[in-house]
DRENLO-108574 format. One line per field, with one value per atom (N, C-alpha, C): z, y, x; atom name. Coordinates in steps of 0.2 Angstrom, whole numbers, plus 5000, padded with zeros to 4 digits. Each point is the difference from the previous one (the first is absolute). Example, Ala and Ser with C-alpha at 12.3 -4.5 7.8 and 13.67 -1.06 7.14 Angstrom:
BEGIN
up	(5039  5000  5000  4996  5001  5003)
north	(4972  5006  5006  5005  5006  5005)
east	(5066  4996  5004  4998  5004  4996)
atom	(N  CA  C  N  CA  C)
% end
This chain:
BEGIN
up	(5000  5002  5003  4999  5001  5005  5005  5006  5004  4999  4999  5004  5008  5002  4999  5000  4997  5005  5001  5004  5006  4995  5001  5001  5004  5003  4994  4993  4995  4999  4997  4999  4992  4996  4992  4999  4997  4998  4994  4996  4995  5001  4997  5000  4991  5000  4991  5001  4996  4997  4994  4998  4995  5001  4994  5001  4992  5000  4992  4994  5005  4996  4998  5002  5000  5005  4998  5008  5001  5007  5003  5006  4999  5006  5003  5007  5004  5002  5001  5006  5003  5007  5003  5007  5000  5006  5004  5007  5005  5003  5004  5003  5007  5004  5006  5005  4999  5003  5000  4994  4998  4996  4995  4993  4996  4994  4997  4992  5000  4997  4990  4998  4995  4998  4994  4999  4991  4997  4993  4999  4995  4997  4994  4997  4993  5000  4991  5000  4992  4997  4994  4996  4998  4994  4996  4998  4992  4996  5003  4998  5001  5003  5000  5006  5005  5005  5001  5006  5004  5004  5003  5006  5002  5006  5007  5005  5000  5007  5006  5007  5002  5003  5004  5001  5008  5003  5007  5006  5002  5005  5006  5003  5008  5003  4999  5005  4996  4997  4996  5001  5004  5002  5007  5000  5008  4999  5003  4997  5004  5006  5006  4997  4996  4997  4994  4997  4993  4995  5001  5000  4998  4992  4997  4995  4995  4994  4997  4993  4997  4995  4998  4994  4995  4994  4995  4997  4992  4996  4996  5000  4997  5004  5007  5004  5005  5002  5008  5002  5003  5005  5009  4999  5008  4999  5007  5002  5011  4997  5008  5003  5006  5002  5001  4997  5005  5003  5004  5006  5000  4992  4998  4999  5002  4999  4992  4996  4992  5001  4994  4998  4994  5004  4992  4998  4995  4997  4992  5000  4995  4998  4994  4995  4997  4998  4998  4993  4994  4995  4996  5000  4998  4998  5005  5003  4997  4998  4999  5005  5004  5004  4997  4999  5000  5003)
north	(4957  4995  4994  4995  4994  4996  4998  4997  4994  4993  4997  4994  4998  4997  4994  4995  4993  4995  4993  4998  4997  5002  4999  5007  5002  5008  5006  4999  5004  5005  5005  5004  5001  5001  5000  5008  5005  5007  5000  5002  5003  5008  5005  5005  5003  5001  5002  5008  5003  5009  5001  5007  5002  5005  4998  5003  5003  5007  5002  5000  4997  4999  4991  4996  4995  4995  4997  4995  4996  5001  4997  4995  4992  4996  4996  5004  4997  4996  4994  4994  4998  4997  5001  4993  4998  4995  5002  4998  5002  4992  5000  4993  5002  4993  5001  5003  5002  5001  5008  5004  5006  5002  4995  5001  4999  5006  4999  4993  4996  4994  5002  5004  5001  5006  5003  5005  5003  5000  5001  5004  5003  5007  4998  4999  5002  5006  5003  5008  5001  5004  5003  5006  4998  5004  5002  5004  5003  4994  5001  4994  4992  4998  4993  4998  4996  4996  4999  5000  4997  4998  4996  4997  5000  5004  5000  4996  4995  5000  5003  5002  5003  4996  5004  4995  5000  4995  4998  5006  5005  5002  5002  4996  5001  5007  5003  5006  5006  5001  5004  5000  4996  4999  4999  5006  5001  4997  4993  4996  5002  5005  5002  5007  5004  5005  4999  4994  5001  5006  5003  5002  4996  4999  4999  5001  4998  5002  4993  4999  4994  5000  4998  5003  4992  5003  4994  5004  4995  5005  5005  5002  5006  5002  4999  5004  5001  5003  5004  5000  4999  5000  5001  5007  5005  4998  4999  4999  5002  5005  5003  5001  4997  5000  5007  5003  5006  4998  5003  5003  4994  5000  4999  4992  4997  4994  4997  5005  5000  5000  4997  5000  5007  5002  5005  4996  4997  4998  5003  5001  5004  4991  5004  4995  5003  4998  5000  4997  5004  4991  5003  4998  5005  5008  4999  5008  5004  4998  5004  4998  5006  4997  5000  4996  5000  5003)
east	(4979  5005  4997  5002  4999  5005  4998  5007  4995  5006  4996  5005  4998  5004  4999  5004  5002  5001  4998  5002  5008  5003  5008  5001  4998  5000  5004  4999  5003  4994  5000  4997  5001  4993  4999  4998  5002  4997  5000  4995  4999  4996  5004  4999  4999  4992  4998  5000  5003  4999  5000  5002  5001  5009  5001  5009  5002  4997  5002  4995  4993  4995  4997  5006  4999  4999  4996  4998  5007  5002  5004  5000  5002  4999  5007  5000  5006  4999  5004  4997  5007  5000  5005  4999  5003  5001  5006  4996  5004  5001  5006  5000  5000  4997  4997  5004  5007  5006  5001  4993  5000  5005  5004  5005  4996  5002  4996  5005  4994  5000  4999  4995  5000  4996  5003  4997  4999  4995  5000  4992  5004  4994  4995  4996  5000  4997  5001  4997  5001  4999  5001  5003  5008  5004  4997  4999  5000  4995  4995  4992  5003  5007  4999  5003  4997  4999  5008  5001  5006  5000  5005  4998  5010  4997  5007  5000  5007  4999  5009  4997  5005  5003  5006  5006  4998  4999  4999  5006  4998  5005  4998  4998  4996  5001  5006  5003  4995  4998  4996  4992  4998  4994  4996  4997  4997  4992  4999  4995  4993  5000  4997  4997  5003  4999  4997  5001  4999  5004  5005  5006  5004  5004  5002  5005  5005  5004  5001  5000  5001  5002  5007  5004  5001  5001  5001  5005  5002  5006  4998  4992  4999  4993  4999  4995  5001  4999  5002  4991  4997  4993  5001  4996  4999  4994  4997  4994  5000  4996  5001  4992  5001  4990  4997  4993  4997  4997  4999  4994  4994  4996  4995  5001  5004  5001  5004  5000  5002  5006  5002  5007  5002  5006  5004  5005  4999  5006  5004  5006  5003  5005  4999  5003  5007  5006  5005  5002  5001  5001  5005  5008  5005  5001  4997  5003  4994  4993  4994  4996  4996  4996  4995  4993  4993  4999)
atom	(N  CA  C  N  CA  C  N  CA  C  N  CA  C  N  CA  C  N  CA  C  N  CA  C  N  CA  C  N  CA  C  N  CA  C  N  CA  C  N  CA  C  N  CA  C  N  CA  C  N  CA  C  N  CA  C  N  CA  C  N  CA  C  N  CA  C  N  CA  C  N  CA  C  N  CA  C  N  CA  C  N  CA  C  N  CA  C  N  CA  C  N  CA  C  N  CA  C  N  CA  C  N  CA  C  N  CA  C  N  CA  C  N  CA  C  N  CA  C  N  CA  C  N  CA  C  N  CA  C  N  CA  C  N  CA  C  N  CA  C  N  CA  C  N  CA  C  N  CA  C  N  CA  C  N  CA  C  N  CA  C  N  CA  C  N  CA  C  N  CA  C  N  CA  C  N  CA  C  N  CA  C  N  CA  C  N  CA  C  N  CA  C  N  CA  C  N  CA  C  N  CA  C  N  CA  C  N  CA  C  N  CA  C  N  CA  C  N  CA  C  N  CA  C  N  CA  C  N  CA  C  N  CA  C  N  CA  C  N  CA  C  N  CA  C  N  CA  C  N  CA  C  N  CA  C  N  CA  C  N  CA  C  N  CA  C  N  CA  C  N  CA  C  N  CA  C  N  CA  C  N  CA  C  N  CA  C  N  CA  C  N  CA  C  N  CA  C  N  CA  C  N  CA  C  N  CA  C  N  CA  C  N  CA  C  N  CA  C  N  CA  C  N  CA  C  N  CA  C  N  CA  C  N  CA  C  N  CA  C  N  CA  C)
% end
C-alpha cells in the first residue's frame, strides 16, 4: 500500500493485490477534512480489464483504521485492517463474491 500525503493536506492511497487471480489496483483520495474525495478500482472480468469507480460516502469510512466499504452499481468492497498491517479486502460484484 502506497499512502502518499499531499500538500493541501489530502491523502493519495493506492492499494495493488490480487482478487480472484487477477491483479487488482485501488486508488483512493481522501480530502484534508478526512472525506473521502475519490475512489476507483481497476481489475479483471472474465480476461478483460475494468475500470470502477465508487460512489463517495464518507460515513462508511474509518480513515484512522484503514477500515473501510465502498460501493458502486455492481460492487460492493470490504477491506478490514490485520494485525500485520495488510489489508483483507472482499470484493462483491452482483451478488458473486471473488
Amino acid at each position: 500500500m502506497l499512502d502518499e500525503r499531499q500538500l493541501d493536506g489530502s491523502r493519495h492511497l493506492e492499494i495493488v493485490g490480487e482478487i480472484a487471480g487477477s491483479e487488482t489496483a485501488l486508488y483512493i483520495v481522501v480530502d484534508h477534512d478526512g472525506a473521502l474525495a475519490e475512489a476507483d478500482m481497476t481489475l479483471e472480468l472474465n480476461g478483460e480489464p475494468e475500470s470502477v469507480a465508487f460512489e463517495a460516502d464518507p460515513g462508511l469510512v474509518d480513515w484512522d483504521d484503514m477500515e473501510f466499504t465502498l460501493t458502486s452499481e455492481r460492487f460492493s468492497l470490504d477491506a478490514r485492517p490485520r494485525q500485520d498491517g495488510d489489508l483483507d479486502i472482499s470484493l462483491v460484484v452482483r451478488g458473486a463474491t471473488l
